[in-house]
C-alpha positions as CSV (number, residue, x, y, z in Angstrom):
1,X,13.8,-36.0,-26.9
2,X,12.0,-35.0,-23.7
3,X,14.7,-32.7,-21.3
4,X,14.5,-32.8,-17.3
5,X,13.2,-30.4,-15.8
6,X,14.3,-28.7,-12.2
7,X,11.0,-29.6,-11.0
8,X,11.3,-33.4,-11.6
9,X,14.7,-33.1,-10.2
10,X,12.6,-31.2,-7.0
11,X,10.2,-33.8,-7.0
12,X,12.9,-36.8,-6.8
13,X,15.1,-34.9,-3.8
14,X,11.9,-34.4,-2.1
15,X,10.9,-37.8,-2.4
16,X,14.8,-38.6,-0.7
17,X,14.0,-36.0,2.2
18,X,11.1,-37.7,3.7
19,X,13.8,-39.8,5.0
20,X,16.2,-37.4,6.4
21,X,16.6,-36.4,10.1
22,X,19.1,-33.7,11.4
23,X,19.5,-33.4,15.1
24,X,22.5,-31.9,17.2
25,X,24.3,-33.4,20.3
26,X,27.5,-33.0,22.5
27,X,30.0,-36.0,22.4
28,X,29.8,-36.4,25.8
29,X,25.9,-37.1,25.9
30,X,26.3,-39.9,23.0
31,X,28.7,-42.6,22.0
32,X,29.0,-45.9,20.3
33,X,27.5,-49.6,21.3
34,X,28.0,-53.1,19.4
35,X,29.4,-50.7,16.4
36,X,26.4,-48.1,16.2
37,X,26.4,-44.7,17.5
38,X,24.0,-44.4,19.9
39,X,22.0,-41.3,21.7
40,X,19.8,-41.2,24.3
41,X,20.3,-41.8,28.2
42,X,21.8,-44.9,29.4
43,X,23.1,-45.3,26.2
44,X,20.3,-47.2,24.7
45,X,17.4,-45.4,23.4
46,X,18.1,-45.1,19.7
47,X,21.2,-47.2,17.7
48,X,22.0,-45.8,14.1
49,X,24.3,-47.3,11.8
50,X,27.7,-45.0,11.1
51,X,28.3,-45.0,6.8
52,X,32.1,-45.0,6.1
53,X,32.5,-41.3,5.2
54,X,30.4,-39.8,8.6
55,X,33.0,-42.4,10.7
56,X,35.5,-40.5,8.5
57,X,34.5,-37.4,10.1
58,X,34.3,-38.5,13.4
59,X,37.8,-39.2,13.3
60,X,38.6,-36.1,11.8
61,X,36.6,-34.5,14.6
62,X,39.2,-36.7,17.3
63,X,41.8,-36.2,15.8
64,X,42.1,-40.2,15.0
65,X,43.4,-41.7,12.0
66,X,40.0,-43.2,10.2
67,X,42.4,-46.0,9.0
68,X,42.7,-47.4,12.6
69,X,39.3,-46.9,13.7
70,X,38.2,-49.5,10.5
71,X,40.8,-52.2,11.2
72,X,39.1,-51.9,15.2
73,X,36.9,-55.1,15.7
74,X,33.2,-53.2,16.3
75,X,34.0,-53.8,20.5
76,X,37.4,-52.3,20.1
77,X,36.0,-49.4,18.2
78,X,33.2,-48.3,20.4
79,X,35.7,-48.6,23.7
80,X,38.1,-46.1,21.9
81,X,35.4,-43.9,20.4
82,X,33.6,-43.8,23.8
83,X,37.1,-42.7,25.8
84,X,37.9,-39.6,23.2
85,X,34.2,-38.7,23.0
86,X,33.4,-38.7,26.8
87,X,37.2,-37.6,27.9
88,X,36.1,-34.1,26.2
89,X,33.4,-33.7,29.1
90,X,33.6,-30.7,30.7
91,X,36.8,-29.5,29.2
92,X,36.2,-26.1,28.2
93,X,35.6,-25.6,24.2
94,X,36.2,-29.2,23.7
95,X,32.3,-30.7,24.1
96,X,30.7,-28.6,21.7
97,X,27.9,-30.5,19.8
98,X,27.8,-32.1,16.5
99,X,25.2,-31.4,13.8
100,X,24.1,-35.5,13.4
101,X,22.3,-35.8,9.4
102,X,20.6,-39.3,9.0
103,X,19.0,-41.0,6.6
104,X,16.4,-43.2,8.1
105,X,18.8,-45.5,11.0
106,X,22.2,-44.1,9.0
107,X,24.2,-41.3,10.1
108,X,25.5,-39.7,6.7
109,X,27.1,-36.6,8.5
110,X,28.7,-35.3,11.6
111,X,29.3,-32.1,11.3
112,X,30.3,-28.9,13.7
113,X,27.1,-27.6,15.2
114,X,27.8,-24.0,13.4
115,X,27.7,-25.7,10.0
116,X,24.6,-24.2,7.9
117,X,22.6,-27.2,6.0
118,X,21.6,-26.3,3.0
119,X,19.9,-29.0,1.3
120,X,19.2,-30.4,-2.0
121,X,15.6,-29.5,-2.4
122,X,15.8,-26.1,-0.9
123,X,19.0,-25.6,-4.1
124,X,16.8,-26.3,-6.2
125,X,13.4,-24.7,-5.3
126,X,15.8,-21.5,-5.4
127,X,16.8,-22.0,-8.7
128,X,13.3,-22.8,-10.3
129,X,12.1,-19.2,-9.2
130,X,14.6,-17.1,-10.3
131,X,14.7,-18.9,-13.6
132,X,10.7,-18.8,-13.6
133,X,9.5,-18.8,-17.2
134,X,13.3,-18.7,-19.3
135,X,14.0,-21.3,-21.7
136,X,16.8,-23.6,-20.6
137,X,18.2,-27.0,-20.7
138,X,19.6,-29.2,-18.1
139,X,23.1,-31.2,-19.2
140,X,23.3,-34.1,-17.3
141,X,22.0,-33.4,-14.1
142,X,22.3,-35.2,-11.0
143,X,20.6,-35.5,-7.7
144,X,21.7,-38.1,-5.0
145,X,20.9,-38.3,-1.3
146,X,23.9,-36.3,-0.3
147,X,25.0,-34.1,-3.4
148,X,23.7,-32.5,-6.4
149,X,24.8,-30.9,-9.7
150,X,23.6,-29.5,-12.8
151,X,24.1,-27.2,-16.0
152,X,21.3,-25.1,-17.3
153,X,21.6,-24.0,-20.5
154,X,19.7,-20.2,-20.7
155,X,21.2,-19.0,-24.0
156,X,21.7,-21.1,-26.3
157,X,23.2,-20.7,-30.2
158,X,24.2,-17.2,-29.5
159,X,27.6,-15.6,-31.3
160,X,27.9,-14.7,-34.9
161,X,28.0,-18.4,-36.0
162,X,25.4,-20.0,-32.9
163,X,28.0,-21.9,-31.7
164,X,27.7,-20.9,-28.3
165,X,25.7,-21.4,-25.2
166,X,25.3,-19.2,-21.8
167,X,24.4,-21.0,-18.9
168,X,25.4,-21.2,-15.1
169,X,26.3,-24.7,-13.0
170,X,25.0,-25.6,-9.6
171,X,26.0,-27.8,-7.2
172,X,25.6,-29.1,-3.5
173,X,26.4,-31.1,-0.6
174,X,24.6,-31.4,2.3
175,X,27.4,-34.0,4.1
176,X,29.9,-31.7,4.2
177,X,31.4,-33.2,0.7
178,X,30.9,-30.0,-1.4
179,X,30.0,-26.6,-0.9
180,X,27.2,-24.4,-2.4
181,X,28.8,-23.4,-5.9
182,X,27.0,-21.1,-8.4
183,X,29.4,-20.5,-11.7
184,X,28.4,-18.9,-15.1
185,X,30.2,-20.6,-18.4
186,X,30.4,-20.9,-21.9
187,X,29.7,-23.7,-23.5
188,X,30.1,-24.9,-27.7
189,X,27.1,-26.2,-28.5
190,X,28.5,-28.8,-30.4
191,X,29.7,-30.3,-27.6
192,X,28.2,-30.2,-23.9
193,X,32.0,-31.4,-22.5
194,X,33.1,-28.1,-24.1
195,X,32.2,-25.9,-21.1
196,X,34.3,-22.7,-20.3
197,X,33.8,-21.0,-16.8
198,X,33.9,-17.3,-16.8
């Protein structure tokens, strides 16, 4: 049985970042049209469709319960979303720009301009140098467009019976979703559910 390696999982999140713009701007300087957010002057140069969890944080970001902004017809929506985004126009520590992440004509993210992306690929490129030539295995990794996660087995068999592997887990988001985690843990190598973190 042939094991992933970090490098195909590199190769595959690199293949998803071709796709993936970042770009920051105040509330005030964009808003919402026909259900898109929109940035540019005379609010019309480029339209990009909002996913569910970036309108989410939008919300958050007004203070607005998500649940009303989704029952808003798209008109309704982009009237309301316009007044709290533009009202915050010159009010002092209130207009402070967003960190916009896209993927192609989606916003997947606003986040606080402050927020430090750290993205899949770059994870990942990280992790193939320091483990450079050591022996591991990946359990059941996964990379996605927004968040990735993975096991890597370094040790494995160790103890006085071999019943046990060393290893750390890594994990990321890059919408806000999850933060950077490294953790070492134990694992029984009879079974890769049987992980301990240390």
């Amino acid at each position: 049985m042939q094991h992933v390696t970090i490098e195909q999982l590199i190769e595959t999140s690199e293949k998803m970042d071709a796709t993936k713009h970042d770009f920051t701007v105040a509330p005030s300087n964009s808003g919402f049209k026909n259900g898109q957010f929109v940035t540019g002057g005379e609010m019309g140069k480029t339209f990009y469709q909002v996913e569910d969890y970036a309108l989410g944080q939008v919300a958050e970001r007004l203070g607005i319960p998500v649940s009303y902004l989704k029952r808003c017809p798209d008109g309704l929506r982009d009237t309301n979303l316009n007044y709290w985004m533009w009202g915050q126009r010159g009010k002092r520590g209130q207009d402070k720009p967003w960190l916009v992440r896209t993927d192609s004509s989606n916003v997947r993210a606003f986040l606080s301009e402050v927020y430090r992306p750290v993205n899949n690929t770059e994870v990942l490129t990280i992790a193939s140098e320091l483990l450079g030539d050591t022996d591991y295995k990946l359990l059941r990794p996964h990379v996605g467009r927004d968040d990735m996660h993975l096991r890597a087995v370094i040790l494995d068999g160790v103890g006085r019976d071999g019943n046990y592997g060393i290893g750390a887990y890594l994990g990321n988001g890059e919408t806000g979703n999850r933060s950077l985690t490294v953790a070492p843990f134990l694992m029984r190598t009879s079974c890769t559910n049987s992980t301990v973190w240390i």
